[in-house]
Kinemage of the C-alpha trace (Angstrom):
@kinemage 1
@onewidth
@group {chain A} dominant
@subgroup {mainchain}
@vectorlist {calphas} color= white
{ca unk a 1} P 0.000 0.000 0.000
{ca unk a 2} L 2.755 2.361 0.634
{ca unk a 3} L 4.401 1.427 -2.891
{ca unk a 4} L 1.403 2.715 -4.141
{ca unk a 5} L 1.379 5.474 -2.185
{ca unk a 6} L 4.668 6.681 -3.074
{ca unk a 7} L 3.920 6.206 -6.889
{ca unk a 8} L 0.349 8.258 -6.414
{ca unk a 9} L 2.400 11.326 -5.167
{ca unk a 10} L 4.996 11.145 -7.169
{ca unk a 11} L 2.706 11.675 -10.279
{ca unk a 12} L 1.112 13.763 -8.350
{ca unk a 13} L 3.702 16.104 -8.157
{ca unk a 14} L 5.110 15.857 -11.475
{ca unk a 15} L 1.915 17.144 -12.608
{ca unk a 16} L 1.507 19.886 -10.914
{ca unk a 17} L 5.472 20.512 -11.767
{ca unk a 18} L 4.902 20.258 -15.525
{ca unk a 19} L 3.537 23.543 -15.967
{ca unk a 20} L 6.730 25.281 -14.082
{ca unk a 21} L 9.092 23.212 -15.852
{ca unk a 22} L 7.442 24.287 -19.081
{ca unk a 23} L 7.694 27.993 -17.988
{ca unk a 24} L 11.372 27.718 -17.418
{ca unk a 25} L 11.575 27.449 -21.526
{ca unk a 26} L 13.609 29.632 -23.307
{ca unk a 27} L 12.278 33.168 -23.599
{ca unk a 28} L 10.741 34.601 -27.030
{ca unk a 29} L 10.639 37.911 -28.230
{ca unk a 30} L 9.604 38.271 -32.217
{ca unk a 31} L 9.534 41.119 -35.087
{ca unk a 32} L 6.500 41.153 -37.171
{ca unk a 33} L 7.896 41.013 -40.550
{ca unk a 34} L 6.662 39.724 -44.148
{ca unk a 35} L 9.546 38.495 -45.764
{ca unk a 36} L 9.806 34.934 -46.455
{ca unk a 37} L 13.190 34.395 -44.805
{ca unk a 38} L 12.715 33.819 -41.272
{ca unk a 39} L 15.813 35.332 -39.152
{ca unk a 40} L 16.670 32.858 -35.941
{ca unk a 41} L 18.688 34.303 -33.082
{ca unk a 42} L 19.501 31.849 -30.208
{ca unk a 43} L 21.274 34.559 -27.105
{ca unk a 44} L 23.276 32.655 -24.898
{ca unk a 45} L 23.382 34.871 -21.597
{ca unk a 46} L 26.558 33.855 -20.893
{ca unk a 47} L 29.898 34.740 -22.920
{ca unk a 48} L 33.727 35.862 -22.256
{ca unk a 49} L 33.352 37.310 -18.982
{ca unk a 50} L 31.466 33.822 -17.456
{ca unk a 51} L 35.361 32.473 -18.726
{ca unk a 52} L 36.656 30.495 -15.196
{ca unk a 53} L 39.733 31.917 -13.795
{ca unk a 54} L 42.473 29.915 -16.003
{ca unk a 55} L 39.936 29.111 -18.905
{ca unk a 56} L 39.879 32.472 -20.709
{ca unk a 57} L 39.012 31.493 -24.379
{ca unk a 58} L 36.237 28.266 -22.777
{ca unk a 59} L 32.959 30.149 -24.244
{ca unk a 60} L 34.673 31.642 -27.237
{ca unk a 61} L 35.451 27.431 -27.818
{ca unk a 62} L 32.504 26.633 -26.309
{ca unk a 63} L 30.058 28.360 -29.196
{ca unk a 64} L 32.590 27.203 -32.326
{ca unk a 65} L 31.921 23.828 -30.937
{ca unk a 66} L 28.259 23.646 -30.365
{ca unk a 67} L 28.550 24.136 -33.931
{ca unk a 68} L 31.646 22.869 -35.418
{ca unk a 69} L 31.929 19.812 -32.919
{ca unk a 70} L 29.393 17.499 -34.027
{ca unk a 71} L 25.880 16.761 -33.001
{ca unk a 72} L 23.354 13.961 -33.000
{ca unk a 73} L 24.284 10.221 -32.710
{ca unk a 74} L 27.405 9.712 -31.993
{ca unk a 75} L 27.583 6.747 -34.332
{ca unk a 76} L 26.359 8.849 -37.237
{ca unk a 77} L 27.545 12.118 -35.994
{ca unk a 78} L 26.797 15.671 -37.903
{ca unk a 79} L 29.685 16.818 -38.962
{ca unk a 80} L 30.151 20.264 -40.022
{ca unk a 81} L 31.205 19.431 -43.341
{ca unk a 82} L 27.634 17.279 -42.982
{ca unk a 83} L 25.860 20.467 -41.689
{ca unk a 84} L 27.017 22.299 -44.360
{ca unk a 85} L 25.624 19.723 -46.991
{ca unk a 86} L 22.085 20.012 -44.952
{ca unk a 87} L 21.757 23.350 -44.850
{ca unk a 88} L 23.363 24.235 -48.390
{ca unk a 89} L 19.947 23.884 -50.400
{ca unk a 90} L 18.665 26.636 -47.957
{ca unk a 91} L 20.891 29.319 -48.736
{ca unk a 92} L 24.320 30.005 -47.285
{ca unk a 93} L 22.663 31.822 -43.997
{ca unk a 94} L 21.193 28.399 -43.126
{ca unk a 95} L 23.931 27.299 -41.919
{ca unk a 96} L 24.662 28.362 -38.171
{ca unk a 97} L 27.118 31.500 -37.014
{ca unk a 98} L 27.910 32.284 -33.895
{ca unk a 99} L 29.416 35.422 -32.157
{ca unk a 100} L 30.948 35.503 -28.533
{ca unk a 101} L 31.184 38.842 -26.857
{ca unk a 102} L 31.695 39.739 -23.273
{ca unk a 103} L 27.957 39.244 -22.011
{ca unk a 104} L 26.105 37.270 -24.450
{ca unk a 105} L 26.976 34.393 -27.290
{ca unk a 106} L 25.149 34.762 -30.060
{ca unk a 107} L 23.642 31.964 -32.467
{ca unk a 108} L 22.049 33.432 -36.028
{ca unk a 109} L 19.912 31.698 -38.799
{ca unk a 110} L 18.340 32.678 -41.810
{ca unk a 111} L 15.593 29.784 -43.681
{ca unk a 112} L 13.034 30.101 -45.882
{ca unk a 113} L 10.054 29.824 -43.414
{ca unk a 114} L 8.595 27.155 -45.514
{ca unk a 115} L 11.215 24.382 -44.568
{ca unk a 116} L 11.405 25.578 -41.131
{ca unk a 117} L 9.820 22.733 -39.571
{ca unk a 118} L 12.663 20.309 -41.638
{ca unk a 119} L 15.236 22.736 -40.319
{ca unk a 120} L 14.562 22.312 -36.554
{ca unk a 121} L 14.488 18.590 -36.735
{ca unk a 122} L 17.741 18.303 -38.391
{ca unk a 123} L 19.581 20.994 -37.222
{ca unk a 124} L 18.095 23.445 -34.461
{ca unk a 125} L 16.821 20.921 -32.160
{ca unk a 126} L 20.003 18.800 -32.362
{ca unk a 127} L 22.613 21.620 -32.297
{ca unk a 128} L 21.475 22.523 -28.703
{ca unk a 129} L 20.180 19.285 -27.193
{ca unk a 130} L 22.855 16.527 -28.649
{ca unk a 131} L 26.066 18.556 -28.967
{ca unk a 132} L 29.392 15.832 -28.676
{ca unk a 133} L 31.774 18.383 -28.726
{ca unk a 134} L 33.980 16.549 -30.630
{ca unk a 135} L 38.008 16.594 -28.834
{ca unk a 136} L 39.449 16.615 -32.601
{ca unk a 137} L 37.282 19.665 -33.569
{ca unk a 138} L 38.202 21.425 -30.405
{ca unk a 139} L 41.763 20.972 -31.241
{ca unk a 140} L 41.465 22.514 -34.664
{ca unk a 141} L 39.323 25.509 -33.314
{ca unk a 142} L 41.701 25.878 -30.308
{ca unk a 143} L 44.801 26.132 -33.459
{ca unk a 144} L 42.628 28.616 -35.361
{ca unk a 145} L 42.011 30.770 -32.209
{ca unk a 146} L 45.677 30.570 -31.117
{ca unk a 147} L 46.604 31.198 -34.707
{ca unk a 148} L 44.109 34.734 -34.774
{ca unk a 149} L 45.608 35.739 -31.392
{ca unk a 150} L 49.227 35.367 -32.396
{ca unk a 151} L 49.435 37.053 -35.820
{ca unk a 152} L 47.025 39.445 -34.720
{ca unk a 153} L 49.365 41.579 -32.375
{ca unk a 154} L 50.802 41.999 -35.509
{ca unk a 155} L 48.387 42.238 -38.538
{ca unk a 156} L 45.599 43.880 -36.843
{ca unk a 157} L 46.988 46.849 -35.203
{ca unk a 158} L 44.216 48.875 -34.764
{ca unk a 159} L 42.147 45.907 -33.142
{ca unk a 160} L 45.109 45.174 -30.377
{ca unk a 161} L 44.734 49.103 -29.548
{ca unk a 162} L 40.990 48.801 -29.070
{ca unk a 163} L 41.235 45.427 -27.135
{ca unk a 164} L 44.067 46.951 -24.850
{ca unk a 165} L 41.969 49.566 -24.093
{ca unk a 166} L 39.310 47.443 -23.066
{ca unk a 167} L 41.797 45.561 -20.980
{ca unk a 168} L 42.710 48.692 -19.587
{ca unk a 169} L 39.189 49.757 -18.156
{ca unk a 170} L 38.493 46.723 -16.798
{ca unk a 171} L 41.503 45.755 -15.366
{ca unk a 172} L 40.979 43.372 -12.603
{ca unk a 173} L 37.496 41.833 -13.810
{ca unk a 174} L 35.977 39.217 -15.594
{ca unk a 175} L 35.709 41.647 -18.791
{ca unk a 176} L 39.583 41.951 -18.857
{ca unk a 177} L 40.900 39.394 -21.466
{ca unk a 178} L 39.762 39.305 -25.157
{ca unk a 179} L 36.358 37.613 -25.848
{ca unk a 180} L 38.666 35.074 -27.827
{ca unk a 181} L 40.947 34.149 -24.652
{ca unk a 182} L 44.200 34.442 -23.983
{ca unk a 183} L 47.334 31.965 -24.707
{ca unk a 184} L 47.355 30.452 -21.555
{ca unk a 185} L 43.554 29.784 -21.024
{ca unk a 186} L 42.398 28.462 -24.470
{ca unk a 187} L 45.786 25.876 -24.202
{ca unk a 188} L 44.157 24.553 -20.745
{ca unk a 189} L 40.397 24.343 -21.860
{ca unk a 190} L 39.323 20.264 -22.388
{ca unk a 191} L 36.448 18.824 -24.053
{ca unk a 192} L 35.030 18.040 -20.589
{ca unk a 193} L 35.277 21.498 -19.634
{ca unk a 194} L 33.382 22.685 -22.306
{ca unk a 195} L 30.927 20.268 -21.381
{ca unk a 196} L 30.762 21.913 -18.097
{ca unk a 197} L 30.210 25.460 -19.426
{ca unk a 198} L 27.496 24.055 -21.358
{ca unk a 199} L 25.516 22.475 -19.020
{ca unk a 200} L 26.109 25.559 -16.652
{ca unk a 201} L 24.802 28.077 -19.094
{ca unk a 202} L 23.268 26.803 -22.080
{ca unk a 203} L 19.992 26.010 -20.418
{ca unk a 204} L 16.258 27.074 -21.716
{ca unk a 205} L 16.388 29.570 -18.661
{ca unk a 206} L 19.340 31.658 -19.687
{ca unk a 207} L 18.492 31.425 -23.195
{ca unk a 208} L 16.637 34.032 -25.390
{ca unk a 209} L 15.439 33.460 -28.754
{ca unk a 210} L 14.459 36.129 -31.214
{ca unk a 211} L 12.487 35.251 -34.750
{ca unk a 212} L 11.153 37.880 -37.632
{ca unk a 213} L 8.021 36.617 -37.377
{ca unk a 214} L 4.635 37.368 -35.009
{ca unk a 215} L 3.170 33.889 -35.789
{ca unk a 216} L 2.646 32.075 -32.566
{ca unk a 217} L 3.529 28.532 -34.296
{ca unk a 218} L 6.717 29.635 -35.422
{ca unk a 219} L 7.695 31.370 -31.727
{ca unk a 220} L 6.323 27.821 -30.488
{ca unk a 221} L 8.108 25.969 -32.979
{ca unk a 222} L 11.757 27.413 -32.297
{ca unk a 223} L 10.816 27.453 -28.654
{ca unk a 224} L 10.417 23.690 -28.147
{ca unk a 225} L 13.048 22.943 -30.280
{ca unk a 226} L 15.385 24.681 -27.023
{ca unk a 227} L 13.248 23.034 -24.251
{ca unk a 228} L 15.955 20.328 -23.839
{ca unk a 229} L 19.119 22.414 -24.207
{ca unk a 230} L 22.001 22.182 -21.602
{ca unk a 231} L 21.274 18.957 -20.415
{ca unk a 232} L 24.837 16.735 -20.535
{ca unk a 233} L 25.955 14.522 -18.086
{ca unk a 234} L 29.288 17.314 -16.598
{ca unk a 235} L 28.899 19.322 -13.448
{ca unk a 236} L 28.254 22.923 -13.269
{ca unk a 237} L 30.867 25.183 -13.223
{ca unk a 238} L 29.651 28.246 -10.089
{ca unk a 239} L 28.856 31.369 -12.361
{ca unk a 240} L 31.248 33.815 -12.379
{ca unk a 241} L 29.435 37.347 -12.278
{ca unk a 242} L 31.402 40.032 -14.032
{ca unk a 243} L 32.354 42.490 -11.889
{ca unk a 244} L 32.402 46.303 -11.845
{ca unk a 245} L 35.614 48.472 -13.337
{ca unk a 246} L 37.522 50.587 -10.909
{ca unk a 247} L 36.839 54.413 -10.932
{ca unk a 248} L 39.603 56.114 -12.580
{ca unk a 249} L 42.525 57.823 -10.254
{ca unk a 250} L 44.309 60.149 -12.288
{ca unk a 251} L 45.781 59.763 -15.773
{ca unk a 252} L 47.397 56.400 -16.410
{ca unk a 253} L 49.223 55.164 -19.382
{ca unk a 254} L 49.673 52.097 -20.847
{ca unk a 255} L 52.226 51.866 -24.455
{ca unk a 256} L 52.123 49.032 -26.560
{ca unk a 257} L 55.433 48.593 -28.166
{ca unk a 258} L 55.207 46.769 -31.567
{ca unk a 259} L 58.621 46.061 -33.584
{ca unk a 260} L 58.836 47.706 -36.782
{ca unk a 261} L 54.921 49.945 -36.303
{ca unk a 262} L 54.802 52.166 -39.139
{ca unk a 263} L 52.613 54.426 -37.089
{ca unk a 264} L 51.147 55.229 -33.499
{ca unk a 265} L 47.242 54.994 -32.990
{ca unk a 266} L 45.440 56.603 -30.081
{ca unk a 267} L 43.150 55.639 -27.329
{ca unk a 268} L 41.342 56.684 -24.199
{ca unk a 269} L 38.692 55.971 -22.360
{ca unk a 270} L 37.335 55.636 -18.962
{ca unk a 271} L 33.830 54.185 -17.368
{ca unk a 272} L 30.743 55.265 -17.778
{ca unk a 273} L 28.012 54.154 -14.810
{ca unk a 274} L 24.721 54.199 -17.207
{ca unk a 275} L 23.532 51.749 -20.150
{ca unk a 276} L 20.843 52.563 -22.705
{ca unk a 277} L 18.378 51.518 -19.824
{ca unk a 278} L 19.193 54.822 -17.686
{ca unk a 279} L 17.950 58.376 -18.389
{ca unk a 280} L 20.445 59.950 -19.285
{ca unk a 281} L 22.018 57.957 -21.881
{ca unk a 282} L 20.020 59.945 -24.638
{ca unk a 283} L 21.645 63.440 -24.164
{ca unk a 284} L 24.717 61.705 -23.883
{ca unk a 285} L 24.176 59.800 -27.351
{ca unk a 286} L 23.321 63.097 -28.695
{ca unk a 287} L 26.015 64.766 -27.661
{ca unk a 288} L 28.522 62.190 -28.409
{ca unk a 289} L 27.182 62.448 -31.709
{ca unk a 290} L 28.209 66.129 -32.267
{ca unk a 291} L 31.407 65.314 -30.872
{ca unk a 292} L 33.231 61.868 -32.290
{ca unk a 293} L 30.586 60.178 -34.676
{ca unk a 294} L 31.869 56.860 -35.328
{ca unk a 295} L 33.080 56.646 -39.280
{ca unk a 296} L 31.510 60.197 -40.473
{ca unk a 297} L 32.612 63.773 -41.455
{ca unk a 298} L 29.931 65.123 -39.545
{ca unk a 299} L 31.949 65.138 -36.022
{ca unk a 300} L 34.252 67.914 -34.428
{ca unk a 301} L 36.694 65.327 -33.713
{ca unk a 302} L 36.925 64.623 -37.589
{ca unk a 303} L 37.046 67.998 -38.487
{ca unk a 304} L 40.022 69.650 -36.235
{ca unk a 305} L 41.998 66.618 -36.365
{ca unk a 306} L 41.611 65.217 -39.717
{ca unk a 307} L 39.631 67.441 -42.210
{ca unk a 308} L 41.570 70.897 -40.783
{ca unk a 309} L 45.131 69.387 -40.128
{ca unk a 310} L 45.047 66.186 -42.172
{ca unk a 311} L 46.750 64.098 -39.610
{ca unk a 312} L 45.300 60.521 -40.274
{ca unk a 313} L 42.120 58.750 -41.529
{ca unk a 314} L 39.503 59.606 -38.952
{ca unk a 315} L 38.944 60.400 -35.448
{ca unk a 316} L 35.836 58.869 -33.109
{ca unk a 317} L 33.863 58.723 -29.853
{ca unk a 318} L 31.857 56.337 -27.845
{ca unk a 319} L 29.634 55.838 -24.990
{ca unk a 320} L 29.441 52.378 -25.673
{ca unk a 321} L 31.406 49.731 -26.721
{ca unk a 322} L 31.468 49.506 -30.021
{ca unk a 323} L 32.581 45.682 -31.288
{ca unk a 324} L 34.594 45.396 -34.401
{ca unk a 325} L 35.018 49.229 -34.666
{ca unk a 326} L 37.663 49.020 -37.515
{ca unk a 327} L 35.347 46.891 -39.692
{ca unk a 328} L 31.747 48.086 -39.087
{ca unk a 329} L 30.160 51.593 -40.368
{ca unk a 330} L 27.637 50.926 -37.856
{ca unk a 331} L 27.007 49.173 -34.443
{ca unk a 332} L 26.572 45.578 -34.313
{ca unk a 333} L 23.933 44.449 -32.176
{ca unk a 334} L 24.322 41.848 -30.078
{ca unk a 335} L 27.461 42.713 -27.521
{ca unk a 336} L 25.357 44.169 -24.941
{ca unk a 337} L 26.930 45.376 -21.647
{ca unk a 338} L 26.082 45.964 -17.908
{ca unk a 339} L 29.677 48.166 -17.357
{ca unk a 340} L 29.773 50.508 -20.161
{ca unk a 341} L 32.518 52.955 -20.630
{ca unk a 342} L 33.258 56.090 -22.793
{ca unk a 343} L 36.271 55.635 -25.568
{ca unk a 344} L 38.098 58.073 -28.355
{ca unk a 345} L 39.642 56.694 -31.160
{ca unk a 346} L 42.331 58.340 -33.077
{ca unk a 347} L 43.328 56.701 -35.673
{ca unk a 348} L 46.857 55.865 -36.544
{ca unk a 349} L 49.056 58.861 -37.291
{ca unk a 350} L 53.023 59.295 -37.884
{ca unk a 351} L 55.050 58.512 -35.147
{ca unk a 352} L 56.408 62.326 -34.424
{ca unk a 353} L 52.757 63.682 -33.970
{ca unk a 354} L 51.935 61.154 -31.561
{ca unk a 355} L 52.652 63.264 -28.272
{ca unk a 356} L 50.704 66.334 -30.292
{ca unk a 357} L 47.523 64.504 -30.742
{ca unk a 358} L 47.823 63.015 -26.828
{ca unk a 359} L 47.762 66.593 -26.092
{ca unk a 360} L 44.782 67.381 -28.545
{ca unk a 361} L 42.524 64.143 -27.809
{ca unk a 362} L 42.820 65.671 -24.135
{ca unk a 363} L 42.269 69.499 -24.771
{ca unk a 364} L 39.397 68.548 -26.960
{ca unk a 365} L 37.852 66.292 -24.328
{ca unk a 366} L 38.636 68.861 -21.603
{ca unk a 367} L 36.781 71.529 -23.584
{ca unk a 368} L 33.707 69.814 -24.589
{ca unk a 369} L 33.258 68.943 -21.187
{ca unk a 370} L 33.420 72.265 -19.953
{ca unk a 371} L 31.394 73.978 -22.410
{ca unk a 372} L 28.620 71.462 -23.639
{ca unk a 373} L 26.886 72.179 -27.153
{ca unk a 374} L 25.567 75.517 -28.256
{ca unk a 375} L 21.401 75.154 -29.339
{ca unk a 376} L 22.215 75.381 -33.117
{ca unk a 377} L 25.322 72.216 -32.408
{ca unk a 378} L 22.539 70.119 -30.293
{ca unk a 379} L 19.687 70.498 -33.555
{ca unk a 380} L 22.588 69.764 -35.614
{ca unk a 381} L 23.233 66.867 -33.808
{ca unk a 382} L 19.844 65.398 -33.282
{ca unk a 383} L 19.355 65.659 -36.954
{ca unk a 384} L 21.917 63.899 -37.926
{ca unk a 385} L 21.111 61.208 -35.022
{ca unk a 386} L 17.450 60.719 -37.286
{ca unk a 387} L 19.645 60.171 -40.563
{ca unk a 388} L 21.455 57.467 -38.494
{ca unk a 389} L 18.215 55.594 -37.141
{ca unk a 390} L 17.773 54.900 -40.611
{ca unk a 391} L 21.085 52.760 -41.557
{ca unk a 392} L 20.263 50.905 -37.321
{ca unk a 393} L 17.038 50.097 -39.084
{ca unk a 394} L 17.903 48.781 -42.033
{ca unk a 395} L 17.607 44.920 -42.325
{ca unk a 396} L 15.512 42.289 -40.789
{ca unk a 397} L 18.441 40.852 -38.967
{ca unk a 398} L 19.738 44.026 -37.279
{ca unk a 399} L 15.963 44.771 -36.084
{ca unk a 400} L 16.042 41.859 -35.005
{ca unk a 401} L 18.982 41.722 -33.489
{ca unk a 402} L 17.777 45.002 -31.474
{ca unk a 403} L 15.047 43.103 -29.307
{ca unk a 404} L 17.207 40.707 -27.818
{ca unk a 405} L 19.477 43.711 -26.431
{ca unk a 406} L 16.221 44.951 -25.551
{ca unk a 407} L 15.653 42.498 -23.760
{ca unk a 408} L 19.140 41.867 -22.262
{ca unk a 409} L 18.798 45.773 -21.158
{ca unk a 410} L 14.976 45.225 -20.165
{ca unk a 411} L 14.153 48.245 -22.596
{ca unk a 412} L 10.350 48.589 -22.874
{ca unk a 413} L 9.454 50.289 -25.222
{ca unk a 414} L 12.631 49.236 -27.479
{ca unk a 415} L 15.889 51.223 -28.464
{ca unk a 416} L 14.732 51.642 -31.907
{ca unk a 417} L 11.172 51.507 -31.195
{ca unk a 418} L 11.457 54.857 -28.708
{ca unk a 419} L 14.641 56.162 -30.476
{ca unk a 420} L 13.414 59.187 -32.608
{ca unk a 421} L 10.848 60.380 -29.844
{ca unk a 422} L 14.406 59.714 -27.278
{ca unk a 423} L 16.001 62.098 -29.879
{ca unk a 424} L 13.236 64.599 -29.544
């Protein structure tokens, strides 16, 4: 009788748990849109700064290889090269990227919503619920990765002066090492290990999914496909919460000596306590874009420093990190951040005006501090602030790419949804 019992409350009880087990599903958000491609987006919350202590580089490996390290039965594995065969009659977007930044990984789709339901059962629901992390695939991405890092000190100069600024800033926290690793960290991570960041992070809780469409069965569809994700047989690494920068103290200085640099670029920075979710991140935008537009004539920084002296290519601000600054016109979405700081760029210039420009970048920042924007500079700069909503709004992907930081930043109404009446 007590068998019985036993077996009556324990059904019992996984009834009435169903419903919150359900609810613990990966979160949707959607953008209403007609065209017949249907834009995925799988947000990890969890990227570079969740790295243990001795592991930087484990979720920068960790999102190559839920795609790259096989998937499905392990006796008849999906290979990449096999993924790539699936996906190929789909269009090249098909197939899976991925992009790790500090906060967030990022996981991006594109199918033709017609052979959506094939695409989840052979790839979606299998990439995040049977991943095998193959060791042989995480030694070739571990190569590539030590491969970028080491020829990149060298070949992508303006990229090691942005990182090292970032390093800079956040010295002493979980933000301070490339969102690719370091050296020592990406040699040390193991298959098991990236096992372990899996099952710590990669579950339907911490997961947000974003699709271009308001159709409830799709949102379903690509929901359930995530309800099993995370669940490997590794044990859970503790989270590691990324931790606030240091206030500035004085004027510190850090010089990256290069062998054989043909030229010296420029940057400074310091924190900034708000994100897009606090008040006064508007005027600041605003302002910041009368001052150092990223990529455009239209800023003061350009103009005395590069359209009125002609010392290099261009000259920028920020108020927010801006990933992939020396390859994008505009800012990617999808490297949100809780610690924010603000940034100049000069770009580089010949060695001998180095310590003129230090003293420029400095009397320029000095000065705009001090004095603000005229009426006439702040309607210039809120006009051109509309003509830039434009190129943020432009593709199906970016817009949707917006709602997931919107939802990272727990933005209601959206960024681009409130952004010209924020202008105003």
């Amino acid at each position: 009788m007590r068998t019985h019992r036993v077996r009556l409350l324990t059904a019992l009880l996984t009834a009435a748990l169903a419903p919150a087990v359900a609810a613990q599903g990966p979160k949707v958000v959607a953008l209403d849109s007609p065209a017949p491609l249907l834009e995925v987006k799988v947000m990890v919350k969890a990227g570079a700064a969740a790295d243990p202590q001795g592991l930087e580089g484990l979720a920068y490996l960790s999102g190559r290889l839920v795609i790259e390290g096989s998937f499905g039965d392990p006796k008849n594995p999906v290979t990449k090269d096999k993924l790539a065969e699936i996906t190929r009659p789909w269009g090249g977007g098909a197939y899976p990227r991925v992009n790790v930044t500090k906060e967030v990984t990022t996981f991006s789709m594109t199918v033709p919503k017609e052979v959506l339901g094939t695409y989840v059962q052979q790839v979606l629901h299998l990439l995040f619920t049977r991943p095998l992390f193959a060791p042989a695939e995480l030694d070739r991405v571990r190569a590539e990765a030590l491969t970028f890092l080491r020829s990149g000190r060298l070949e992508q100069i303006e990229l090691l002066g942005l990182i090292g600024l970032d390093t800079v800033v956040h010295a002493g926290t979980s933000y301070a090492h490339p969102d690719i690793g370091t050296e020592k960290g990406l040699e040390q991570v193991t298959a098991e290990a990236v096992r372990r960041f899996y099952a710590t992070y990669y579950r339907p809780g911490n997961i947000v999914v974003g699709v271009s469409s308001a159709d409830p069965a799709i949102a379903e569809q690509v929901q359930q496909a995530l309800a099993g994700a995370g669940q490997v047989e590794a044990a859970a690494f503790t989270p590691r919460t990324a931790e606030k920068p240091a206030p500035v103290r004085g004027r510190e200085v850090l010089i990256v000596a290069l062998p054989n640099a043909i030229s010296t670029g420029l940057h400074a920075g310091f924190p900034l306590p708000l994100t897009r979710a606090d008040k006064d991140y508007w005027p600041l935008y605003v302002a910041n874009i009368w001052f150092g537009t990223h990529r455009d004539s239209f800023s003061h920084l350009y103009d005395v420093i590069r359209a009125e002296r002609g010392y290099n290519y261009g000259d920028y601000s920020y108020i927010e990190h801006f990933e992939g600054r020396p390859f994008n016109l505009f800012p990617p979405t999808n490297s949100p951040r809780r610690y924010q700081y603000f940034s100049i760029w000069i770009r580089p210039i010949q060695h001998d005006y180095a310590h003129h420009l230090l003293k420029a970048l400095t009397w320029e920042l000095e000065n705009f501090i001090r004095t603000g924007l005229s009426e006439e500079q702040c309607e210039l700069a809120k006009n051109k602030a509309r003509v830039l909503y434009l190129s943020l709004a432009e593709t199906g992907e970016r817009l949707l790419g917006y709602r997931l930081d919107d939802a990272f930043y727990g933005l209601g109404p959206g960024y681009l949804d409130a952004y010209l009446e924020n202008i105003d």
